[in-house]
Chimera marker file (.cmm) of the C-alpha trace (Angstrom):
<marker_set name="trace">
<marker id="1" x="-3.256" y="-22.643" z="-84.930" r="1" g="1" b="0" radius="0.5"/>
<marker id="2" x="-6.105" y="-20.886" z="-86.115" r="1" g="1" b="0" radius="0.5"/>
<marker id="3" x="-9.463" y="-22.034" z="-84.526" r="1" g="1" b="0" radius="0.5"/>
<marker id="4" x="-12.528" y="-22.825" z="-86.918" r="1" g="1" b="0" radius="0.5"/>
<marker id="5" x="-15.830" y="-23.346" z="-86.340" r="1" g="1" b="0" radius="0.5"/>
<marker id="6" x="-16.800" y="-26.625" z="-86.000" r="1" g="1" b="0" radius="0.5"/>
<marker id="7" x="-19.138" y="-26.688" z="-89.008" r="1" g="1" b="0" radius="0.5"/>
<marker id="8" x="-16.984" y="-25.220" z="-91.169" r="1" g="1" b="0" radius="0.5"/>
<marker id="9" x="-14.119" y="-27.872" z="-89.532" r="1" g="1" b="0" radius="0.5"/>
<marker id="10" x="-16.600" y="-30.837" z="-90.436" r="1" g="1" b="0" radius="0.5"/>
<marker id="11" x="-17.036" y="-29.847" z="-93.956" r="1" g="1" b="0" radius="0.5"/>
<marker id="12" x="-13.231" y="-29.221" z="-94.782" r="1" g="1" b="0" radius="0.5"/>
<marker id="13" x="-12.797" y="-32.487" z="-93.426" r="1" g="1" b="0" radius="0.5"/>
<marker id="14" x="-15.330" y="-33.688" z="-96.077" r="1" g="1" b="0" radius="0.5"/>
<marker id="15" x="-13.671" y="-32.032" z="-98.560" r="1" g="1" b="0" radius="0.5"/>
<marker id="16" x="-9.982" y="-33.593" z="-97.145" r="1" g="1" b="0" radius="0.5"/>
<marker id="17" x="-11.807" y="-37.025" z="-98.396" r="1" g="1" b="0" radius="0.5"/>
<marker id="18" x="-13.076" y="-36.126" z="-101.230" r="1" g="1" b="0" radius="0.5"/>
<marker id="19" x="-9.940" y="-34.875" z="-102.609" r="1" g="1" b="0" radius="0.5"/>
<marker id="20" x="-7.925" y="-38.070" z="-100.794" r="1" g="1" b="0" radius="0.5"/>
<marker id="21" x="-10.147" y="-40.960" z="-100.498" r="1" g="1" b="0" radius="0.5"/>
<marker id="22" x="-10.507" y="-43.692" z="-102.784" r="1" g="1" b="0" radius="0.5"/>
<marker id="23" x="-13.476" y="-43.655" z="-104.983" r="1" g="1" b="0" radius="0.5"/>
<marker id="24" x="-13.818" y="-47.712" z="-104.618" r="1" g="1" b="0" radius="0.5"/>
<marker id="25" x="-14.039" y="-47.608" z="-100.087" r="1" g="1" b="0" radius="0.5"/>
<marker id="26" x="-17.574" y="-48.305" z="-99.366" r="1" g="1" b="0" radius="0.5"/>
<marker id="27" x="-19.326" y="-47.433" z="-96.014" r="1" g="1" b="0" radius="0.5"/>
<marker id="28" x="-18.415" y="-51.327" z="-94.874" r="1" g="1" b="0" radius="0.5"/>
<marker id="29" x="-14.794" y="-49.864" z="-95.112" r="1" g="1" b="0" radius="0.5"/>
<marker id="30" x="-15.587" y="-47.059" z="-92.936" r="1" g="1" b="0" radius="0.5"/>
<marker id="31" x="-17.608" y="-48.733" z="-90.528" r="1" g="1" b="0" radius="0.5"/>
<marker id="32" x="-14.500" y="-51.513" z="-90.403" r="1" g="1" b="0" radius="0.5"/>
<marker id="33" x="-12.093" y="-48.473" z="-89.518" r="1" g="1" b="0" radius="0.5"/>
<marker id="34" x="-14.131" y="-47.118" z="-86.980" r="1" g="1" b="0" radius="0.5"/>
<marker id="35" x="-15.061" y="-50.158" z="-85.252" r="1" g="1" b="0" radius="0.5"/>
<marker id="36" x="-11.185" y="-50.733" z="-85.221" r="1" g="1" b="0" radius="0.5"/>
<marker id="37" x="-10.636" y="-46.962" z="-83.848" r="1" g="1" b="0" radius="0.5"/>
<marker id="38" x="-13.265" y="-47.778" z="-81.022" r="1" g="1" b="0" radius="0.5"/>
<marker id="39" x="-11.404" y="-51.170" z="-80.080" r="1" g="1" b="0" radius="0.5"/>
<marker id="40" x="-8.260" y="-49.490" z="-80.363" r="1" g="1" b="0" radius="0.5"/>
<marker id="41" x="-10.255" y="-46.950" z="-77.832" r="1" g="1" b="0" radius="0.5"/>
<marker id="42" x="-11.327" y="-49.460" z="-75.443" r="1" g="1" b="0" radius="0.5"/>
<marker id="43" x="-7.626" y="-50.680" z="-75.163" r="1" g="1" b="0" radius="0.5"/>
<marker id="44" x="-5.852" y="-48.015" z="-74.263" r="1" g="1" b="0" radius="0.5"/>
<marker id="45" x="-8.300" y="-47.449" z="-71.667" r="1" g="1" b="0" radius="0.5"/>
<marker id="46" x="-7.938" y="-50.673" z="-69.908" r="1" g="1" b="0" radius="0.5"/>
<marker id="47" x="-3.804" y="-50.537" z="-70.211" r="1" g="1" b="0" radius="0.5"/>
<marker id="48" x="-2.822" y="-50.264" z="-66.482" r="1" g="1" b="0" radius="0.5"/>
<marker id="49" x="0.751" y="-49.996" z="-67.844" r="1" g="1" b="0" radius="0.5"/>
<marker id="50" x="0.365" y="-46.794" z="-69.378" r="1" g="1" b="0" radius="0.5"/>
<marker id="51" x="0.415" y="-43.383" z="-67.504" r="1" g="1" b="0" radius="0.5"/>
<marker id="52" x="-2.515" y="-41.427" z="-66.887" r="1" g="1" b="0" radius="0.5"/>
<marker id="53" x="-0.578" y="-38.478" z="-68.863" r="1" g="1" b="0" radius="0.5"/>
<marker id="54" x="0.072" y="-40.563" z="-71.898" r="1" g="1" b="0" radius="0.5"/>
<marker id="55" x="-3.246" y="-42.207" z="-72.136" r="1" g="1" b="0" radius="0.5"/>
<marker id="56" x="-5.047" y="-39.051" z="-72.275" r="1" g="1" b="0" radius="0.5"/>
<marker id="57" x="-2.872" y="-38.287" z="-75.218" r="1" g="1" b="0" radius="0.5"/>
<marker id="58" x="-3.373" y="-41.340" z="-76.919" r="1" g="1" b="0" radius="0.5"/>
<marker id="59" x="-7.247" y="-40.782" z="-76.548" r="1" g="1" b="0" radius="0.5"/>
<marker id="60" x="-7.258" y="-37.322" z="-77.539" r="1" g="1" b="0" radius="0.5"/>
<marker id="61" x="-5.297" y="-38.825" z="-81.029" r="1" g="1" b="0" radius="0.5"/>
<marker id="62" x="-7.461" y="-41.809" z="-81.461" r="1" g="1" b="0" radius="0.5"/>
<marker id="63" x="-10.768" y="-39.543" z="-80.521" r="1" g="1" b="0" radius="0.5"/>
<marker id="64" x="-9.771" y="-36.942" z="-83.443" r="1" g="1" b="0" radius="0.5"/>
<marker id="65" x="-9.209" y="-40.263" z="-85.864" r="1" g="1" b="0" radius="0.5"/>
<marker id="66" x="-12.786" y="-41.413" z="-85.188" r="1" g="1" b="0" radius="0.5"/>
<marker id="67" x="-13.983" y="-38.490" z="-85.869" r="1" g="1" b="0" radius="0.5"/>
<marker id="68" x="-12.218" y="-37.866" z="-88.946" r="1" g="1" b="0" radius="0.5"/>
<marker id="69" x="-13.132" y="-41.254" z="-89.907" r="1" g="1" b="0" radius="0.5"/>
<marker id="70" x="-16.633" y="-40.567" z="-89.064" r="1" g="1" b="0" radius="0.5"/>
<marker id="71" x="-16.615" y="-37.416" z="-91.632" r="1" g="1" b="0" radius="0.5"/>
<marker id="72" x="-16.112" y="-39.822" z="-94.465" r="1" g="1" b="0" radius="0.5"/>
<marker id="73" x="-18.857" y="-41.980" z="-93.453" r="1" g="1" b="0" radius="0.5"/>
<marker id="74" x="-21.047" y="-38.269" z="-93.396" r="1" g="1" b="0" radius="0.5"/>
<marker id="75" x="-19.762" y="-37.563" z="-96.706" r="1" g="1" b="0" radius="0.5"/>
<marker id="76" x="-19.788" y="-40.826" z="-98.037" r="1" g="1" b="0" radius="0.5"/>
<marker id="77" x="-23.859" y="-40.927" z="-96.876" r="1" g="1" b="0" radius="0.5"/>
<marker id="78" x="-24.394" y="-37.387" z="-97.607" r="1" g="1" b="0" radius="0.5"/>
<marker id="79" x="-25.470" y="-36.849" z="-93.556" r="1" g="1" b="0" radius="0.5"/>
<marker id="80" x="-25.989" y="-33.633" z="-92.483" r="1" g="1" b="0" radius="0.5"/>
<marker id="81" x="-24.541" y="-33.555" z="-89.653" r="1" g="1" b="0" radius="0.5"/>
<marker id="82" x="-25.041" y="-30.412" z="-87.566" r="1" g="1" b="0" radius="0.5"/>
<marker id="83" x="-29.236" y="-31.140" z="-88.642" r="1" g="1" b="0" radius="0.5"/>
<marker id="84" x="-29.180" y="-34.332" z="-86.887" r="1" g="1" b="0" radius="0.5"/>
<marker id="85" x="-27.126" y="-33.744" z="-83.945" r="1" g="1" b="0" radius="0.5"/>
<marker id="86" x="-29.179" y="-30.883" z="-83.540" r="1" g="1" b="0" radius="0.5"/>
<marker id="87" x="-32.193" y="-32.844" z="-83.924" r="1" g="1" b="0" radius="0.5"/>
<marker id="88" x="-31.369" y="-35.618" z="-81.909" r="1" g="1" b="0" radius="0.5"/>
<marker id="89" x="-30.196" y="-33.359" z="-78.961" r="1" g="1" b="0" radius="0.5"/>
<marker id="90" x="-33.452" y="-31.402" z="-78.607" r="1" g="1" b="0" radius="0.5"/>
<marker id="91" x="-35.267" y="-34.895" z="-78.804" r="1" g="1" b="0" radius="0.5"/>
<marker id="92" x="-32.808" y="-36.167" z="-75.692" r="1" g="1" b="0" radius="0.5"/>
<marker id="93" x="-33.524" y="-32.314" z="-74.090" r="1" g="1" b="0" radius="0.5"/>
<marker id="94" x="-37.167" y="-32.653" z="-74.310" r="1" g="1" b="0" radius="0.5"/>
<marker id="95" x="-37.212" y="-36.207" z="-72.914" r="1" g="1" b="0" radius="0.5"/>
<marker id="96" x="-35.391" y="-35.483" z="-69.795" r="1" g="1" b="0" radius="0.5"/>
<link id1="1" id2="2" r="1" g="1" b="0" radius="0.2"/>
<link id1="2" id2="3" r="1" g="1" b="0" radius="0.2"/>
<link id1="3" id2="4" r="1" g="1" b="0" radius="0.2"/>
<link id1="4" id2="5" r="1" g="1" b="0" radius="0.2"/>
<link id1="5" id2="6" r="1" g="1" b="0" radius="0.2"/>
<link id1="6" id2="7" r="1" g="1" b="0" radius="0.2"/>
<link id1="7" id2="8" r="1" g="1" b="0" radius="0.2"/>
<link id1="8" id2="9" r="1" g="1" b="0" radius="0.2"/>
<link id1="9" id2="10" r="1" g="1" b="0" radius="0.2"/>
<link id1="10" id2="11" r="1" g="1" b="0" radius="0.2"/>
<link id1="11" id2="12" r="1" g="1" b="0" radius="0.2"/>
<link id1="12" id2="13" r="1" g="1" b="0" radius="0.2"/>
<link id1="13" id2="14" r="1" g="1" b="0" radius="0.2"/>
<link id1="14" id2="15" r="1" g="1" b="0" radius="0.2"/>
<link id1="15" id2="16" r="1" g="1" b="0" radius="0.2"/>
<link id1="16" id2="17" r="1" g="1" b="0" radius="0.2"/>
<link id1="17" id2="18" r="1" g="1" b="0" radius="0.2"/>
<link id1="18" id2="19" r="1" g="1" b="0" radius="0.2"/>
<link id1="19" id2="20" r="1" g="1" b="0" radius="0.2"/>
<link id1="20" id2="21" r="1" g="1" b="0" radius="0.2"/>
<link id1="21" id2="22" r="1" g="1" b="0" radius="0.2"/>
<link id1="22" id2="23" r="1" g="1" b="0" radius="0.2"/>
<link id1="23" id2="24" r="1" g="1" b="0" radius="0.2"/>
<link id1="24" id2="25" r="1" g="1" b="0" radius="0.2"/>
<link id1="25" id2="26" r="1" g="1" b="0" radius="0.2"/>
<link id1="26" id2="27" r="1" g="1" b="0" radius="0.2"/>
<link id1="27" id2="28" r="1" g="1" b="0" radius="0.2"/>
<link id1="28" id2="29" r="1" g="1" b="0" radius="0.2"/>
<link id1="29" id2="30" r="1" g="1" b="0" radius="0.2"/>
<link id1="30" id2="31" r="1" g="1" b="0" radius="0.2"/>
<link id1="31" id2="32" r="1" g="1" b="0" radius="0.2"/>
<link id1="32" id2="33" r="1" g="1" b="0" radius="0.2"/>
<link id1="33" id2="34" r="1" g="1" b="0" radius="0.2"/>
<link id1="34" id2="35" r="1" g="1" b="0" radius="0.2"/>
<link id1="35" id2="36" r="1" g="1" b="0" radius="0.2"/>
<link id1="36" id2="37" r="1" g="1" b="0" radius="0.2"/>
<link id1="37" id2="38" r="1" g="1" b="0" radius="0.2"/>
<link id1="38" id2="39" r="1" g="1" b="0" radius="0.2"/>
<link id1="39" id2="40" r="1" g="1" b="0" radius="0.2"/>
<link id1="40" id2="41" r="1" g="1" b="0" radius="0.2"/>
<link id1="41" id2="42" r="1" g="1" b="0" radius="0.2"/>
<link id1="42" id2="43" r="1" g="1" b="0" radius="0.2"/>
<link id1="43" id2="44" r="1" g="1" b="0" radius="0.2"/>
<link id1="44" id2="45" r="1" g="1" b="0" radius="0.2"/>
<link id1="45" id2="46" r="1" g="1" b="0" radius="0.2"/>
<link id1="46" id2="47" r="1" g="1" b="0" radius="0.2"/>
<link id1="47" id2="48" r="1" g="1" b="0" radius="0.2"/>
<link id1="48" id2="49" r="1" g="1" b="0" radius="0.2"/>
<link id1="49" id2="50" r="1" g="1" b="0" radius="0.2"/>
<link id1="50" id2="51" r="1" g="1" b="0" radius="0.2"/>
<link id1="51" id2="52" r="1" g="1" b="0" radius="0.2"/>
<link id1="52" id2="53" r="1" g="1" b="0" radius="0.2"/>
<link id1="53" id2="54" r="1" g="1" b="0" radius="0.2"/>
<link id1="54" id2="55" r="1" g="1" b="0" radius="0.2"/>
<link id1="55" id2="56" r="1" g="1" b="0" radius="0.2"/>
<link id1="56" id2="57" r="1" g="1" b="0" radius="0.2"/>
<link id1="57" id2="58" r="1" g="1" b="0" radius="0.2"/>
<link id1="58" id2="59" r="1" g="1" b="0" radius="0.2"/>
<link id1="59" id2="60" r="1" g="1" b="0" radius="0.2"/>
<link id1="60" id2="61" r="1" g="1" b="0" radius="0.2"/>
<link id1="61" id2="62" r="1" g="1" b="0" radius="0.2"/>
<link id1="62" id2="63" r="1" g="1" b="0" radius="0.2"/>
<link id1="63" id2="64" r="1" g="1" b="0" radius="0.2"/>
<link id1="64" id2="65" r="1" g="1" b="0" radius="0.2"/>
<link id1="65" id2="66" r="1" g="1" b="0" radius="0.2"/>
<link id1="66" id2="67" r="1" g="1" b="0" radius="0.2"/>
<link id1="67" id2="68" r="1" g="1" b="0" radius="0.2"/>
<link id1="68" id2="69" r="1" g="1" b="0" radius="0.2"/>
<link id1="69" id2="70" r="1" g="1" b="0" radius="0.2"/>
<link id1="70" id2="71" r="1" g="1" b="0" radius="0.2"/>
<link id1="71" id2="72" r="1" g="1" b="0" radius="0.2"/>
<link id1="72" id2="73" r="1" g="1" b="0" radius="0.2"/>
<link id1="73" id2="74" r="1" g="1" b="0" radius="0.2"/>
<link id1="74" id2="75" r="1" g="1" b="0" radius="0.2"/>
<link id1="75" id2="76" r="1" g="1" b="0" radius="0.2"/>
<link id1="76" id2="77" r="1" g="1" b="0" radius="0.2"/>
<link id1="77" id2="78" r="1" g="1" b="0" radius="0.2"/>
<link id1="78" id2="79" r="1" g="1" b="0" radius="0.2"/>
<link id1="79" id2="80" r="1" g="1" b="0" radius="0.2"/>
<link id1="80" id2="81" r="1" g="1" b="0" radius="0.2"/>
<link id1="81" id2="82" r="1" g="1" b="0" radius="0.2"/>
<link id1="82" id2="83" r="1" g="1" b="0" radius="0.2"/>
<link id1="83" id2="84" r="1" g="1" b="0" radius="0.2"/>
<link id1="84" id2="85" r="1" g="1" b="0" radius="0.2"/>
<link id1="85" id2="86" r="1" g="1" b="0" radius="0.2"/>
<link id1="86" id2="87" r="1" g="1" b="0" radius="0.2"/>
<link id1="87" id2="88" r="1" g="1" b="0" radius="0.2"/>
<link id1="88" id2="89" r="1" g="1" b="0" radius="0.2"/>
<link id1="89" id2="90" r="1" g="1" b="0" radius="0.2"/>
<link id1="90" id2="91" r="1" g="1" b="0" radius="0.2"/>
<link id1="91" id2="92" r="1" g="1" b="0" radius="0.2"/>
<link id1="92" id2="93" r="1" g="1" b="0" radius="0.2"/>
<link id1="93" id2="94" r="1" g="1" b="0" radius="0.2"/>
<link id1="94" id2="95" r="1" g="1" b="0" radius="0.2"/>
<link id1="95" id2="96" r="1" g="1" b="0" radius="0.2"/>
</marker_set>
């Protein structure tokens, strides 16, 4: 598999929804989804049943879902992401 950077990643992600989301999902709908991915989350990490092995696969899944998720609700807002997290990081650097 050929890597990608992550900005270019996030944005062909964007364009994934563009070109496959409905029109009609508002950012309720995607904050619904991910608030189900993140209790979905929360689950498998407090199975006991389930092997160490196969719950770090599960979360590695589930964590690539969110985020996927989450690049709808970027597009959806028009967010720029890699500005903000950027932002947002030197504000936590600078505080510490």
């Amino acid at each position: 598999m050929k890597l990608i950077h992550y900005e270019d990643l996030w944005e062909k992600a964007e364009q994934f929804h563009k070109e496959n989301s409905s029109l009609n999902e508002t950012i309720d709908d995607i904050i619904y989804e991910l608030t189900l991915k993140i209790g979905l989350y929360k689950a498998i990490i407090q199975k006991s049943e389930i092997s160490e092995e196969d719950k770090k696969e599960a979360k590695s899944r589930l964590f690539g879902e969110i985020l996927l998720t989450t690049t709808k609700l970027s597009l959806k807002e028009n967010i720029n992401v890699y500005e903000v997290l950027q932002n947002i990081l030197m504000e936590n650097l600078n505080s510490s």
